[in-house]
C-alpha positions as a Python dict, from the first residue, in 0.01 Angstrom:
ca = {
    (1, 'X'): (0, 0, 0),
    (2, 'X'): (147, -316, -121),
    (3, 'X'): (512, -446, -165),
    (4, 'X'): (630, -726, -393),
    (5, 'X'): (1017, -809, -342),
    (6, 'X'): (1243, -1030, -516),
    (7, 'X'): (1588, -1123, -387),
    (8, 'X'): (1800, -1261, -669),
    (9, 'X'): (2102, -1435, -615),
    (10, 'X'): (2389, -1509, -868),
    (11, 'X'): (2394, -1888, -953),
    (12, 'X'): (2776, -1878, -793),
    (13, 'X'): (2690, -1687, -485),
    (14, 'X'): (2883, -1404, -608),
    (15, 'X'): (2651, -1168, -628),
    (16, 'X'): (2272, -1073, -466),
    (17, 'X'): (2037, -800, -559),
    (18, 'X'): (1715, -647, -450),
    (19, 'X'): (1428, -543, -665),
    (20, 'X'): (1111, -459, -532),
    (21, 'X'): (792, -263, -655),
    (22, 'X'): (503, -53, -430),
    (23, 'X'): (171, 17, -532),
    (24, 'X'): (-126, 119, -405),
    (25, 'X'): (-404, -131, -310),
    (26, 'X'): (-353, -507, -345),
    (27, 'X'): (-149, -695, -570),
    (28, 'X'): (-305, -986, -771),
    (29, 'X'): (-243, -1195, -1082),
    (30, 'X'): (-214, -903, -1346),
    (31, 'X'): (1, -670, -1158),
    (32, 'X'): (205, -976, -1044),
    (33, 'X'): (262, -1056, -1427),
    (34, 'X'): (359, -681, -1462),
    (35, 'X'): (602, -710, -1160),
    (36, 'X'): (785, -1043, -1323),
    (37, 'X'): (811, -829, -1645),
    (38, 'X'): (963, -561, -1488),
    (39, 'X'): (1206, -791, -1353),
    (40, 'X'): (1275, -954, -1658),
    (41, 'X'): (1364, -667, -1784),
    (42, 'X'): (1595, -518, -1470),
    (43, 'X'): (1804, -864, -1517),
    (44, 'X'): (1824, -810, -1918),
    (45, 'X'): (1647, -1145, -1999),
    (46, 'X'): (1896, -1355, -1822),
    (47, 'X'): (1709, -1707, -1677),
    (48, 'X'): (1581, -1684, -1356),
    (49, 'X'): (1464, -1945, -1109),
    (50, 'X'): (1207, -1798, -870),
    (51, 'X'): (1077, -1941, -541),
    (52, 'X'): (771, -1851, -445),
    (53, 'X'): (504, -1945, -181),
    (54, 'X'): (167, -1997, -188),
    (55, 'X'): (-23, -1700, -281),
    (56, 'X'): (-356, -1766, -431),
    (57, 'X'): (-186, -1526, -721),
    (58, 'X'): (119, -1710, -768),
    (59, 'X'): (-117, -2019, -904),
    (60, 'X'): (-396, -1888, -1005),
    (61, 'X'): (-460, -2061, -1407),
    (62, 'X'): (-355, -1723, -1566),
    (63, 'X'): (-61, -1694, -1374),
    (64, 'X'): (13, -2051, -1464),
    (65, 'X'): (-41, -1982, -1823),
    (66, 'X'): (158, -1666, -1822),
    (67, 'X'): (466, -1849, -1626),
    (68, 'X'): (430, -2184, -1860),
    (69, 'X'): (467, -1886, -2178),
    (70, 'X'): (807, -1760, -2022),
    (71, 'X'): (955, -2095, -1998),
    (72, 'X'): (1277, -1947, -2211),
    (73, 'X'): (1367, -1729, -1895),
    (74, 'X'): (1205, -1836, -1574),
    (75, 'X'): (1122, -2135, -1349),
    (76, 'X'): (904, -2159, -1075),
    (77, 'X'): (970, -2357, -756),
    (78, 'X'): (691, -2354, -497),
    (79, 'X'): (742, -2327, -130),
    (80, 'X'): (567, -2604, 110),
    (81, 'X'): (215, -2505, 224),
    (82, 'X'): (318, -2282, 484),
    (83, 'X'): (705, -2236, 517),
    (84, 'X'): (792, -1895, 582),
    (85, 'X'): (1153, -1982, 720),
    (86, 'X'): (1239, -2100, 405),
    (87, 'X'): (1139, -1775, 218),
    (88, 'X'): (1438, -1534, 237),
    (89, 'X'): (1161, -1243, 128),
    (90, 'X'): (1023, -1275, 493),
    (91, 'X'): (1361, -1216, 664),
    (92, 'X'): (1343, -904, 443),
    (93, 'X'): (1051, -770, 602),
    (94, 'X'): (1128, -897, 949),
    (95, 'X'): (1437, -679, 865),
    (96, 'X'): (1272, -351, 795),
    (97, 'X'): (971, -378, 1052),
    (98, 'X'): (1234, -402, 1298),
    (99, 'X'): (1434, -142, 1196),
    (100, 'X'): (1279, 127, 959),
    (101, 'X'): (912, 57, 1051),
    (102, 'X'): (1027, -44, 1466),
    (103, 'X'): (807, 186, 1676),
    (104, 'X'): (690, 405, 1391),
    (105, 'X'): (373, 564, 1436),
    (106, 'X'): (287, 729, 1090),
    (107, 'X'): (60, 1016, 1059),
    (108, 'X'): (-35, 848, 694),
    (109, 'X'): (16, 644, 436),
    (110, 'X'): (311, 821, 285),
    (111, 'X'): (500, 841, 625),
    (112, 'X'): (486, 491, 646),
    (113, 'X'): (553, 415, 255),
    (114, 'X'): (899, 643, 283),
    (115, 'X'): (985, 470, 609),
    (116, 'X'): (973, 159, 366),
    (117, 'X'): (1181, 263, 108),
    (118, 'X'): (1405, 417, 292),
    (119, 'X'): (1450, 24, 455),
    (120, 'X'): (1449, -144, 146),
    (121, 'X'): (1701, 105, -34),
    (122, 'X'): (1899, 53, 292),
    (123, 'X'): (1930, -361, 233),
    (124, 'X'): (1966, -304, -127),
    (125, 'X'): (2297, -175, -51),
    (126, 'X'): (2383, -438, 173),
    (127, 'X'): (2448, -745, -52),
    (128, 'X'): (2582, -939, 281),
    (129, 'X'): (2203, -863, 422),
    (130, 'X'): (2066, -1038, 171),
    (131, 'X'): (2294, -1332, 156),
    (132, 'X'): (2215, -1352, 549),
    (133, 'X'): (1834, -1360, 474),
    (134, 'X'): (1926, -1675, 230),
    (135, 'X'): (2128, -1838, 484),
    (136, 'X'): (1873, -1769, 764),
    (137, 'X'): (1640, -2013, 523),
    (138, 'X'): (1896, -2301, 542),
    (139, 'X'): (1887, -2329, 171),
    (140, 'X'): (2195, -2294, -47),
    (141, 'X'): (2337, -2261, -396),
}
């Protein structure tokens, strides 16, 4: 099982939602390009400016292509080489192993996949969680 998240934050700091996406397997270019449609769609076309690190995925030449193509809606800004504290995503899942997934010893793969929705439903109803994984980055608005 695989998770891609996105945390999006209103451009005032008024506002912060979670989207995220499971699927079995690993994710790579194509079903990354289906995850950033999704979310184009969830935020109704609006423009977007997404931060992401270093993924071989997130710059491989199709990706680039496909990102270059959507220029209308979204920007990418790249993370330094290796940067995790600046990634609020990785407070995310800091957040649920320590809490949802803290000690669990699933008996399979679905155990463990509800123990992570569960977690992620539980921060997407905490918009103050996810401002606090921003802040934890030291970045701002």
């Amino acid at each position: 099982m695989s998770i891609c998240a996105a945390i999006a934050y209103r451009w005032d700091g008024e506002r912060a939602d979670l989207f995220f996406q499971m699927k079995p397997g690993s994710y790579d270019t194509d079903s990354l390009i289906a995850f950033l449609k999704d979310l184009k769609r969830q935020m109704r076309g609006k423009k977007i400016i997404l931060v992401w690190d270093g993924l071989p995925a997130h710059k491989s030449r199709v990706m680039t292509e496909y990102v270059r193509s959507q220029a209308k809606w979204l920007t990418v800004e790249r993370l330094p080489g290796y940067a995790p504290n600046l990634n609020p995503v990785e407070s995310l899942w800091g957040n649920i192993k320590g809490q949802e997934l803290a000690n669990l010893c699933a008996k399979d793969l679905a155990e463990a996949t509800t123990a992570c929705r569960k977690g992620l439903a539980r921060v997407s109803k905490t918009e103050q969680l996810c401002f606090s994984f921003l802040d934890n980055t030291g970045l701002s608005f």
